[in-house]
KETI-967194 format. One record per residue: residue number from 1; residue in one letter; x, y, z of N, C-alpha, C in turn. Coordinates in steps of 0.1 Angstrom, whole numbers, plus 5000, padded with zeros to 4 digits. Layout:
(NUM,'A',(X,Y,Z),(X,Y,Z),(X,Y,Z))
...
//
This chain:
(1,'X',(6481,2030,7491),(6481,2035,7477),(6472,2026,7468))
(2,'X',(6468,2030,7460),(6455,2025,7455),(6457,2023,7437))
(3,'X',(6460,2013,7435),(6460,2016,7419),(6452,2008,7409))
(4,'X',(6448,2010,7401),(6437,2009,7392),(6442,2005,7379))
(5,'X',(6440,1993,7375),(6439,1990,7363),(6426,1991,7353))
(6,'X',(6430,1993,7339),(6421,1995,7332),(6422,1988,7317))
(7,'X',(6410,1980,7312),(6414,1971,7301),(6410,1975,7291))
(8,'X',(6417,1982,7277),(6406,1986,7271),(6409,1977,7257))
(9,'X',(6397,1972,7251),(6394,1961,7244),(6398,1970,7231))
(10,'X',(6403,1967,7222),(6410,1975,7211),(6400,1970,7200))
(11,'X',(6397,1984,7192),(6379,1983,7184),(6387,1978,7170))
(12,'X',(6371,1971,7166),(6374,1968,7153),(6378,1969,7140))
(13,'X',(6383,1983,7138),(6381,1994,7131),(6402,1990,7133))
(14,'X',(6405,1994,7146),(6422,1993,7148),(6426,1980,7142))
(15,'X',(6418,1970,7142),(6423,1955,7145),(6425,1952,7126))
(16,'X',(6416,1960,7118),(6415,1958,7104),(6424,1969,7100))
(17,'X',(6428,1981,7103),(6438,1983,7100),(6451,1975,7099))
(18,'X',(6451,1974,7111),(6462,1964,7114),(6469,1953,7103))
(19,'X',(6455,1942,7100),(6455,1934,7094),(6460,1938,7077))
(20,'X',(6457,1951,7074),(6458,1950,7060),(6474,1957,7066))
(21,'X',(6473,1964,7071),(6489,1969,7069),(6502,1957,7071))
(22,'X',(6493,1951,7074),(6503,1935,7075),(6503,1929,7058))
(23,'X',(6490,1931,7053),(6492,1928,7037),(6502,1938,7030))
(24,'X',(6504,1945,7035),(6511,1961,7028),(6523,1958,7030))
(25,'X',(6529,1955,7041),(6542,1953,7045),(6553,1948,7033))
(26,'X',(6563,1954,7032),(6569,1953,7023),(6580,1942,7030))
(27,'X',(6586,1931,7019),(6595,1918,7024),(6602,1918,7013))
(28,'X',(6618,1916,7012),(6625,1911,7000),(6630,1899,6998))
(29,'X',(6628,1896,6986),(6635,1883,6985),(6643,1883,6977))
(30,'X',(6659,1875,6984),(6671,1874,6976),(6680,1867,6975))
(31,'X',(6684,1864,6966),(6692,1856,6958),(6703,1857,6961))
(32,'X',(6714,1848,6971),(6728,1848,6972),(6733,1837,6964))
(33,'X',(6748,1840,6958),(6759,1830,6955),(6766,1825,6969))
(34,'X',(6757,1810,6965),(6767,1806,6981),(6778,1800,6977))
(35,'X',(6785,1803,6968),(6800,1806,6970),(6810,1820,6977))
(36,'X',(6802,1829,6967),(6807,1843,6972),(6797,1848,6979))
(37,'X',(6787,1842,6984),(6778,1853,6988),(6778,1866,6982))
(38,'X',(6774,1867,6968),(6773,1882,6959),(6758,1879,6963))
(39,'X',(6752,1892,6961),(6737,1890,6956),(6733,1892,6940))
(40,'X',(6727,1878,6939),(6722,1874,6926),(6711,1883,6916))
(41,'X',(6701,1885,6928),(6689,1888,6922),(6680,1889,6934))
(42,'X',(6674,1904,6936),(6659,1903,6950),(6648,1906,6940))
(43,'X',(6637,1906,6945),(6626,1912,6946),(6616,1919,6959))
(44,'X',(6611,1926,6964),(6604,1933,6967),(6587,1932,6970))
(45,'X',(6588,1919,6976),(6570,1916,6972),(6564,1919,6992))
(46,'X',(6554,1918,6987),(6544,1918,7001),(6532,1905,7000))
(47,'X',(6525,1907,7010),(6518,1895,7011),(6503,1898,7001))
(48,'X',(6501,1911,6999),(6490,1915,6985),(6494,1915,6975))
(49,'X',(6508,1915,6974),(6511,1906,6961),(6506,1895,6960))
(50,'X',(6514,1888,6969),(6515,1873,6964),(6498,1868,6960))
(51,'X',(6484,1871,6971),(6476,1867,6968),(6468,1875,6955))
(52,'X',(6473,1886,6949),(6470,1891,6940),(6473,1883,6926))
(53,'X',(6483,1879,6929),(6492,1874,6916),(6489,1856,6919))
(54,'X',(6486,1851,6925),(6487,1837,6930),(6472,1832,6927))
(55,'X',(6460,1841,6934),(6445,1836,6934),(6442,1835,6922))
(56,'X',(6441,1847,6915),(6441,1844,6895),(6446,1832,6891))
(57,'X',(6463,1833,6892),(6465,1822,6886),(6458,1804,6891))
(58,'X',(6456,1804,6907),(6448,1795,6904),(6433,1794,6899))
(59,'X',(6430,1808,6895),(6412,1802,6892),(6411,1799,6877))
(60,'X',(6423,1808,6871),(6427,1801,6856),(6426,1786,6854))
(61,'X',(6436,1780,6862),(6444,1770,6860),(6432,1757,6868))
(62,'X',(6422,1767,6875),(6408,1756,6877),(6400,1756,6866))
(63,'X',(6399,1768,6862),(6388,1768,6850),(6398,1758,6838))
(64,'X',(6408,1758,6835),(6419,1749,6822),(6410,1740,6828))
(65,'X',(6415,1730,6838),(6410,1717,6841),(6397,1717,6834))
(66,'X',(6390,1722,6843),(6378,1720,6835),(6372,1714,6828))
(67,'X',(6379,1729,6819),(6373,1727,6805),(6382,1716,6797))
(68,'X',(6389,1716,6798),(6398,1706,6791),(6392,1687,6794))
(69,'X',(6389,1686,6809),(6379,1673,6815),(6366,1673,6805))
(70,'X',(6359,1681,6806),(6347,1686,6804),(6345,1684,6785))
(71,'X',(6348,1688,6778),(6353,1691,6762),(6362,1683,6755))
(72,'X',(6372,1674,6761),(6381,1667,6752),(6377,1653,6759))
(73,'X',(6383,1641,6750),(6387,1630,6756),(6391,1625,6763))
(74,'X',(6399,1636,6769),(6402,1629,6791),(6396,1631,6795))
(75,'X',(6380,1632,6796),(6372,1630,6807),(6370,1611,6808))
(76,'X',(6371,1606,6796),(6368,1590,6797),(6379,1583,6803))
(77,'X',(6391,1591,6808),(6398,1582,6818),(6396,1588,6831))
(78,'X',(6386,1592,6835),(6380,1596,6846),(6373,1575,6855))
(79,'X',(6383,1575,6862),(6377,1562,6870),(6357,1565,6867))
(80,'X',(6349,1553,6863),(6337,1556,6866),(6330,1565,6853))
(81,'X',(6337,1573,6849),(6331,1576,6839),(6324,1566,6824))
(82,'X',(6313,1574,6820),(6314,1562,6806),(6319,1568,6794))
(83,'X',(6319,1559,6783),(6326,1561,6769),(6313,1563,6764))
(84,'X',(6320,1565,6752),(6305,1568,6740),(6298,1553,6736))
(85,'X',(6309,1541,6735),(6302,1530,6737),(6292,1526,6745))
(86,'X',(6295,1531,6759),(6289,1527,6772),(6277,1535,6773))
(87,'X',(6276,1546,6768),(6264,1554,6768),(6255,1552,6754))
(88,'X',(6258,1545,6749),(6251,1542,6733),(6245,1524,6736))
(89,'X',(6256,1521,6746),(6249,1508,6751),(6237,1508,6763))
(90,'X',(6235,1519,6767),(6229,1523,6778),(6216,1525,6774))
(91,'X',(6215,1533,6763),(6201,1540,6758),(6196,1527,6746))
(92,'X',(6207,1518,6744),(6200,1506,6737),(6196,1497,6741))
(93,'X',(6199,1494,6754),(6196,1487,6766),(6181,1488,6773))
(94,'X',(6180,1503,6774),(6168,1510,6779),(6156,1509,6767))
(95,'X',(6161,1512,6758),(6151,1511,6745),(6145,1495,6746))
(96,'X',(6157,1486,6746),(6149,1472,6743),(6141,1469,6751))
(97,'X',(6148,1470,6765),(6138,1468,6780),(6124,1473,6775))
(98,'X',(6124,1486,6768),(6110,1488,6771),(6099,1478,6761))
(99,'X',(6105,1478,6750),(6101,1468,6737),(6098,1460,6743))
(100,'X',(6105,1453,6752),(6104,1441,6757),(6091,1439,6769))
(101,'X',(6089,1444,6775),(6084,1453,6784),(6067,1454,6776))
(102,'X',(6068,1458,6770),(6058,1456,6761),(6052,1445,6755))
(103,'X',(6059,1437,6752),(6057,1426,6743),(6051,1415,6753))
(104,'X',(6060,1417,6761),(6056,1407,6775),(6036,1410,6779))
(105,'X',(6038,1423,6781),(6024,1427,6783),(6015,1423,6775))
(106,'X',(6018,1423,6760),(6007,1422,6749),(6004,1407,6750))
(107,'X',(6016,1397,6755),(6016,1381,6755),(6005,1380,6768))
(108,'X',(6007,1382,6782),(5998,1382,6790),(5987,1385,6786))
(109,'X',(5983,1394,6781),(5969,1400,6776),(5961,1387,6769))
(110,'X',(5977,1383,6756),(5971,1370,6749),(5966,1359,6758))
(111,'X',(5974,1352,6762),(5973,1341,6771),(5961,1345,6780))
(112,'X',(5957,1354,6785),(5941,1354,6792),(5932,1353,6786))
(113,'X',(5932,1359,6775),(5924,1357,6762),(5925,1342,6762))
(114,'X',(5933,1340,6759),(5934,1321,6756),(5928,1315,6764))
(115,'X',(5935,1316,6776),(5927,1306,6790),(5912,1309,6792))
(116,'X',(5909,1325,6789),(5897,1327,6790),(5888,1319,6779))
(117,'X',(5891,1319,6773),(5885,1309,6754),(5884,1295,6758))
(118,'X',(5891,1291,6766),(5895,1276,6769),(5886,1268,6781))
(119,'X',(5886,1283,6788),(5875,1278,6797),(5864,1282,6801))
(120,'X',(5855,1287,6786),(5841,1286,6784),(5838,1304,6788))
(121,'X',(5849,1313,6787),(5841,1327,6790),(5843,1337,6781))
(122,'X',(5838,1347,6782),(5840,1353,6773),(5853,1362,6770))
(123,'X',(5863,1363,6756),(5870,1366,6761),(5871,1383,6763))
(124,'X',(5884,1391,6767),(5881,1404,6775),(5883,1410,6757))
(125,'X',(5881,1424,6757),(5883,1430,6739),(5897,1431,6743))
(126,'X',(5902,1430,6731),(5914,1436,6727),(5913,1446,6716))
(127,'X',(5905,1458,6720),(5908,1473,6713),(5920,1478,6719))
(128,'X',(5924,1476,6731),(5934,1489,6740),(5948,1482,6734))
(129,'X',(5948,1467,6727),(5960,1465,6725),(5964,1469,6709))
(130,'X',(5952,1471,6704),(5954,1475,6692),(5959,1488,6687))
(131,'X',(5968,1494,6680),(5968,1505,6674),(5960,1513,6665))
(132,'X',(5961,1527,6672),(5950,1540,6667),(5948,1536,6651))
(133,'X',(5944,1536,6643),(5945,1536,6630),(5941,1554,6623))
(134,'X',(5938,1557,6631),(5933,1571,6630),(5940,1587,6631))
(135,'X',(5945,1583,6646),(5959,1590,6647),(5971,1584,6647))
(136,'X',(5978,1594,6641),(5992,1589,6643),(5997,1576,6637))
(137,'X',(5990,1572,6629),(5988,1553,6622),(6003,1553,6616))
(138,'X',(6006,1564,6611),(6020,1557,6599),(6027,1557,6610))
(139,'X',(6032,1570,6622),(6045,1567,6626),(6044,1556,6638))
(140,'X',(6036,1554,6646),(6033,1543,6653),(6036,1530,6651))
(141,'X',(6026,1524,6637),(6029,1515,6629),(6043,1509,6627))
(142,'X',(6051,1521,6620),(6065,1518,6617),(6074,1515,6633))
(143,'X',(6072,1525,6644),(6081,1518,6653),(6074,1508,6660))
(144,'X',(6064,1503,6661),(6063,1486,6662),(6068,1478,6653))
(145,'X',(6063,1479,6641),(6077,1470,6629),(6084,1469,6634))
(146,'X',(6093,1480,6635),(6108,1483,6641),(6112,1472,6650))
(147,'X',(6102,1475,6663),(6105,1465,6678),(6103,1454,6672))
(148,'X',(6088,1452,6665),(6088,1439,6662),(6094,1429,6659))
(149,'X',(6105,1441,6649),(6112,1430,6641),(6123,1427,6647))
(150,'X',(6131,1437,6657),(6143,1434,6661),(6141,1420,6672))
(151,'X',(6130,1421,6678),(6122,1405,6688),(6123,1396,6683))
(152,'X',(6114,1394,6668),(6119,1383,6659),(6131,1377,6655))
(153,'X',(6140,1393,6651),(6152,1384,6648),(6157,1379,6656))
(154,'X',(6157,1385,6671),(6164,1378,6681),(6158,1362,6685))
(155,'X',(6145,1361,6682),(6145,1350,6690),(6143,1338,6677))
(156,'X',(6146,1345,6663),(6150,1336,6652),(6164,1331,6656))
(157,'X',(6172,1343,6658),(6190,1339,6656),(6186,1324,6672))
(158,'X',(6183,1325,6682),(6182,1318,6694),(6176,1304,6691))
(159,'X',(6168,1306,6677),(6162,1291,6679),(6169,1286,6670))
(160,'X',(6177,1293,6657),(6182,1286,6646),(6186,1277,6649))
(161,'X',(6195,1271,6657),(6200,1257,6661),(6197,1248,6672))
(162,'X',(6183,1255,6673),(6176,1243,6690),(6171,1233,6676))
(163,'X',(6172,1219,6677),(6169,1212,6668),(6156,1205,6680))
(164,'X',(6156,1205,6686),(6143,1200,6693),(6129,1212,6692))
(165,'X',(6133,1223,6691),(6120,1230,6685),(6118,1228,6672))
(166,'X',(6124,1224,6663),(6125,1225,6652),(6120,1210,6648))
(167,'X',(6124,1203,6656),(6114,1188,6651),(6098,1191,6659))
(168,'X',(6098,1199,6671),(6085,1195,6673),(6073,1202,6662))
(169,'X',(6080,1216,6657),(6071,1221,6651),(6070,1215,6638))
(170,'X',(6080,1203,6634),(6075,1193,6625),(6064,1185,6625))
(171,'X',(6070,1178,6638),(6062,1171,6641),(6041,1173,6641))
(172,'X',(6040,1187,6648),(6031,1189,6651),(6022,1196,6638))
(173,'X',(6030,1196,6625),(6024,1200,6610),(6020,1184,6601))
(174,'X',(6028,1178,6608),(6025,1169,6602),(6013,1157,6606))
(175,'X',(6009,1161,6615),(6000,1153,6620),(5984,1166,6618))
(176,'X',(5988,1174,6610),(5975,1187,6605),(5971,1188,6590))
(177,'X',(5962,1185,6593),(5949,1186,6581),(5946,1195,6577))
(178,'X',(5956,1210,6566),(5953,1224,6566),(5940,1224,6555))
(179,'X',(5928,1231,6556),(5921,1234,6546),(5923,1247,6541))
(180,'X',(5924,1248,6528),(5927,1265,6516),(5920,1274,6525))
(181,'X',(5926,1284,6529),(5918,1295,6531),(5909,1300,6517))
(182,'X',(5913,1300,6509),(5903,1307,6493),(5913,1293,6486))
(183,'X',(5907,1295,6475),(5910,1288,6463),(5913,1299,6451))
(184,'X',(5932,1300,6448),(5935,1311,6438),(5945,1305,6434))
(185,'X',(5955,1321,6435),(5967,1320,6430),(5976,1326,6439))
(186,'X',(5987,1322,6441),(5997,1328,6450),(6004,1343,6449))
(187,'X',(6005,1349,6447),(6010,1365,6439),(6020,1370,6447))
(188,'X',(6018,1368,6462),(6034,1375,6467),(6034,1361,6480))
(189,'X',(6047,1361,6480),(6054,1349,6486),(6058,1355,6499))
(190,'X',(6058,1345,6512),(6061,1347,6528),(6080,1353,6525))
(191,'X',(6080,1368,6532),(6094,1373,6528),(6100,1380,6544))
(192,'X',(6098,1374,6555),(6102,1381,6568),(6112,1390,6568))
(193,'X',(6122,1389,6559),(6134,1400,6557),(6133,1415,6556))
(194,'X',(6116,1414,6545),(6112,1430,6542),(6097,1427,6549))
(195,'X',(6094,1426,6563),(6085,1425,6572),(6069,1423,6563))
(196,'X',(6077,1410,6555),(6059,1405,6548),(6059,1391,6556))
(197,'X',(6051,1391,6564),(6052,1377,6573),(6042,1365,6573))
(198,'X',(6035,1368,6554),(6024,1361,6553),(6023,1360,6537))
(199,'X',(6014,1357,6529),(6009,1357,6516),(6000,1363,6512))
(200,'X',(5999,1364,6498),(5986,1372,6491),(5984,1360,6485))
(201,'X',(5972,1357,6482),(5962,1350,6473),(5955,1357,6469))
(202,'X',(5957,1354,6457),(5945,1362,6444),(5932,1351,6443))
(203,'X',(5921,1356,6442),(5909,1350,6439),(5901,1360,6434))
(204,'X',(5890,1350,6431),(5873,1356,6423),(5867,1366,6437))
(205,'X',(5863,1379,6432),(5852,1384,6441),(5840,1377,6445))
(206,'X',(5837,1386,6457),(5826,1374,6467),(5830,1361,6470))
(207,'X',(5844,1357,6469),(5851,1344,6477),(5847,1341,6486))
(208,'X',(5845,1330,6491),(5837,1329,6506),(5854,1320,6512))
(209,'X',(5859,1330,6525),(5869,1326,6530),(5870,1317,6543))
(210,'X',(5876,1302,6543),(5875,1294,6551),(5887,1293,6561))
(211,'X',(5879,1288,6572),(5893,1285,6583),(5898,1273,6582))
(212,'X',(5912,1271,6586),(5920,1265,6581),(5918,1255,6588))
(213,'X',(5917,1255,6602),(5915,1243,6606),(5903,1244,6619))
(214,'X',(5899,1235,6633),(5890,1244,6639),(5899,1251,6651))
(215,'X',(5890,1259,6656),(5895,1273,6669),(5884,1280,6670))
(216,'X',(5892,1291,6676),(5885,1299,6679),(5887,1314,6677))
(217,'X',(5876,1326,6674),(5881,1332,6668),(5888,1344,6681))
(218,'X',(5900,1345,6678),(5906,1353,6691),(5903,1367,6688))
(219,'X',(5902,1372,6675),(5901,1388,6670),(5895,1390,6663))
(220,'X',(5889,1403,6659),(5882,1411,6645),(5882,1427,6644))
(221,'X',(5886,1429,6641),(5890,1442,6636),(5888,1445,6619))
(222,'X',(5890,1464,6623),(5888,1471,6612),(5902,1478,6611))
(223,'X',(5910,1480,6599),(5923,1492,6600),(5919,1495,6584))
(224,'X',(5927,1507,6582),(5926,1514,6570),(5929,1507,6558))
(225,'X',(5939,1502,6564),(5953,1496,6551),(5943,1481,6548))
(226,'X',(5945,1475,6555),(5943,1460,6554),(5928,1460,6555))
(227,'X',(5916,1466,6557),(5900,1459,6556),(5899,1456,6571))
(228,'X',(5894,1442,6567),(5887,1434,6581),(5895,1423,6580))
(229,'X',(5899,1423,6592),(5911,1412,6598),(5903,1407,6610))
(230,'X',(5904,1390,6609),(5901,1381,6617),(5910,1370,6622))
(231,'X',(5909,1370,6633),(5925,1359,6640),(5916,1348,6646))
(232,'X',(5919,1337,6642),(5916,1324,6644),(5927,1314,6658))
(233,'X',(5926,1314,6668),(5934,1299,6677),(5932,1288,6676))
(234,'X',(5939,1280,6671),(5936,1266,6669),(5945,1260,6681))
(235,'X',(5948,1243,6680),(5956,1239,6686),(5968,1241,6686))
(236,'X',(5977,1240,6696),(5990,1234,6698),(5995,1253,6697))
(237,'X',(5991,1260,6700),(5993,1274,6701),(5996,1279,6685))
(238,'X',(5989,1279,6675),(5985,1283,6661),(5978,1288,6658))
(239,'X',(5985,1299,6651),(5973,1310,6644),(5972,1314,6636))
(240,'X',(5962,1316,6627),(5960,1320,6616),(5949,1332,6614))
(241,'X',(5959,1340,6606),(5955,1356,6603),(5948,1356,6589))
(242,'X',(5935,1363,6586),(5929,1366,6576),(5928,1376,6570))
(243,'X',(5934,1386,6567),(5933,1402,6563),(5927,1406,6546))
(244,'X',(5922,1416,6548),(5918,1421,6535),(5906,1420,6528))
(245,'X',(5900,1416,6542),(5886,1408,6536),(5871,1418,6535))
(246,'X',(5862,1420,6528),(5852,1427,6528),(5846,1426,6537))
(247,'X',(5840,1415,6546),(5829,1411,6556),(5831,1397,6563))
(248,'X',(5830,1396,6576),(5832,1393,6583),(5814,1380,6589))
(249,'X',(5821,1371,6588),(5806,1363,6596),(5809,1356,6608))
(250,'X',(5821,1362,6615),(5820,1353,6629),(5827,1368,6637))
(251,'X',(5822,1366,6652),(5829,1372,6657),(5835,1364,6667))
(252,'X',(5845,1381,6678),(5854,1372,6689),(5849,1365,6697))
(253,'X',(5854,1352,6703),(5848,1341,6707),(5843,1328,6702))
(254,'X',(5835,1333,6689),(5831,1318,6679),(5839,1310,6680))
(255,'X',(5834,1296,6680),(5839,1287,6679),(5838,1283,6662))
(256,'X',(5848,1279,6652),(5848,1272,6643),(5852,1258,6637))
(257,'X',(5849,1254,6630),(5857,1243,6620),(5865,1244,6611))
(258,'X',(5872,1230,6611),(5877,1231,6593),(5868,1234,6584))
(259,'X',(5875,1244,6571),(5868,1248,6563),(5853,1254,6562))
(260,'X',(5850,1262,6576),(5836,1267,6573),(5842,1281,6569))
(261,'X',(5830,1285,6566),(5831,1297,6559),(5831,1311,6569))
(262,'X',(5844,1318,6573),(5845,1331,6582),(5844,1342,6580))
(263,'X',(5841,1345,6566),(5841,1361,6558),(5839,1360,6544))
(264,'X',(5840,1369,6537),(5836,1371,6521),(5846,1382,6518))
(265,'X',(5852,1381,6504),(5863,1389,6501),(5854,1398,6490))
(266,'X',(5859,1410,6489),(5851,1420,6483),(5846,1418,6464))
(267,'X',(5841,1430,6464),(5849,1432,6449),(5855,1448,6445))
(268,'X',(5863,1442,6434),(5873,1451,6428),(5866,1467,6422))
(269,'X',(5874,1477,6420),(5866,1488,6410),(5865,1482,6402))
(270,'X',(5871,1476,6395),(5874,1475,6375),(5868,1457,6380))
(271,'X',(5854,1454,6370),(5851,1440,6368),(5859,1428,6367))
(272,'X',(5873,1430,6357),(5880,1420,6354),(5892,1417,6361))
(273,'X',(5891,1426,6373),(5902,1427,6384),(5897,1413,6392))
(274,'X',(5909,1406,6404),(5910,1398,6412),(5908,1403,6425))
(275,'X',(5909,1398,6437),(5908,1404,6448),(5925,1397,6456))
(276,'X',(5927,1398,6468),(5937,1395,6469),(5935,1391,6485))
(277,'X',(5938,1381,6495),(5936,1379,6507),(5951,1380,6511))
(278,'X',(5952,1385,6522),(5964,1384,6532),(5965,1372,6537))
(279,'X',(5973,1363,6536),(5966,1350,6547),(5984,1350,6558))
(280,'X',(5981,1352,6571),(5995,1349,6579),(5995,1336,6583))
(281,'X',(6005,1328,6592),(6004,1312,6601),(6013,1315,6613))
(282,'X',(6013,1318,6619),(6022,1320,6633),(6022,1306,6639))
(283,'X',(6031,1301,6649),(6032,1295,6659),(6043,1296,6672))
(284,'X',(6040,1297,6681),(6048,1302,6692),(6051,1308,6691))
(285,'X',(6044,1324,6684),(6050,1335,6687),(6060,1338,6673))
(286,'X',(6061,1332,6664),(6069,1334,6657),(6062,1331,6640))
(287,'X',(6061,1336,6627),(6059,1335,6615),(6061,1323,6610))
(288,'X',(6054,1314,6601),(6060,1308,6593),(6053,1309,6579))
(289,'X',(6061,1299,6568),(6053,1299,6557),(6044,1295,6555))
(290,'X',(6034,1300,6548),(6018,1294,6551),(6021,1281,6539))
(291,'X',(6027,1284,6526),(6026,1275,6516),(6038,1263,6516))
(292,'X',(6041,1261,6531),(6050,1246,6531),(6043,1239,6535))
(293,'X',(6029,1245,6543),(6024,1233,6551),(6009,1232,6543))
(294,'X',(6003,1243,6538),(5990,1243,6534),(5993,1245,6516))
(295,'X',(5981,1238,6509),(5978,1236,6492),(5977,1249,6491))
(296,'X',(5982,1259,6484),(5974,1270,6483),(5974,1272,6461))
//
């Protein structure tokens, strides 16, 4: 006798029926008194319930989170997360780096300039370090102020009490022989607070304007505001700035003396007007008053 089995693989079509009729299935649930065993309370659910009524409620109660992390003040007790502090300290951090960042660059630039002066070559231009005066001059201008000033203050607040920088740059004024840049009158006074980091002197037109002591000349330039500006290096790292001046008789590289004559100051519209020189004094990087150390 001969018998035959036969296997037949049940289609996909049966198998999904199946499955949902299992969601369909109806199940009660109920509530006894387990003292009396009364029934309390059933319900009547199936398993399309439950995920009908369950899945919503969690994609609600994902989206709450959220938005609630996302929008209110508990996201900063998120481990890792930052505060408004921490993100205001971030972008001020990044801001000064770059100032800084800068400043460093414009110092290198100087110092090759310098060594190059020192050791008989020519030095490189400094146009690329200079600002456009052409475009963009006002807003530019103002955020270098800005940086500039916040560097200064910092590395004012840092020296206020090094009393060894403070005697040397005594030391090193007092052993200097300043000669007048012009012969006038003083009219606005050295005020670093409201970023005036130098003087005006009034004088006669066609002034012939002298260097203060000897150097060399590191710059010469043209800007809108200020004329013809010429920057002088002397020793012991000192500089002196000449601004406002009509004409120019030395250029970058010259070597000068005390008291020779570097430029000529213009003249006025109106005859009985004065003319007025910019004169700055820097050392290491930092301003001082030109009229504690020099007759003006």
């Amino acid at each position: 006798m001969l018998v035959q089995y036969r296997f037949v693989m049940p289609e996909k079509s049966s198998r999904k029926k199946r499955f949902l009729r299992k969601l369909k299935n109806k199940y009660r649930l109920i509530v006894y008194n387990d003292t009396t065993l009364e029934q309390v309370w059933y319900m009547r659910i199936s398993r399309l319930n439950v995920l009908s009524i369950f899945v919503p409620l969690l994609l609600i109660l994902v989206i709450l989170i959220v938005v609630l992390i996302a929008f209110t003040p508990l996201r900063e007790f998120i481990p890792g997360y930052p505060d408004d502090n921490t993100r205001r300290q971030i972008v001020y951090n990044a801001l000064k780096a770059d100032s800084l960042e800068k400043v460093v660059l414009s110092w290198d630039r100087y110092f090759d300039n310098v060594s190059g002066i020192l050791s008989g070559k020519e030095p490189a231009p400094i146009d690329e370090m200079l600002p456009d005066t052409l475009q963009g001059r006002q807003s530019r201008a103002s955020v270098l102020i800005s940086r500039d000033s916040l560097f200064r203050a910092e590395v004012e607040r840092e020296e206020q009490f090094n009393l060894s920088i403070q005697n040397s740059k005594k030391d090193v004024f007092e052993n200097m022989l300043f000669y007048p840049p012009v012969k006038g009158t003083l009219t606005e006074t050295f005020n670093p607070s409201e970023n005036h980091f130098g003087v005006h002197i009034s004088t006669d037109p066609n002034t012939a304007v002298t260097s203060i002591l000897d150097g060399t000349v590191l710059a010469t330039y043209w800007t809108f505001d200020e004329g013809y500006t010429i920057m002088i290096q002397h020793t012991d790292n000192l500089i002196s700035v000449y601004k406002q001046v009509a004409r120019l008789l030395k250029k970058t590289g010259d070597r000068v003396t005390s008291g020779e004559a570097i430029a000529f100051m213009g003249a006025p519209n109106d005859a009985n007007q004065k003319v007025e020189l910019h004169f700055e004094l820097w050392h290491n990087g930092s301003p001082i008053n030109p009229s504690i150390h020099i007759t003006l």
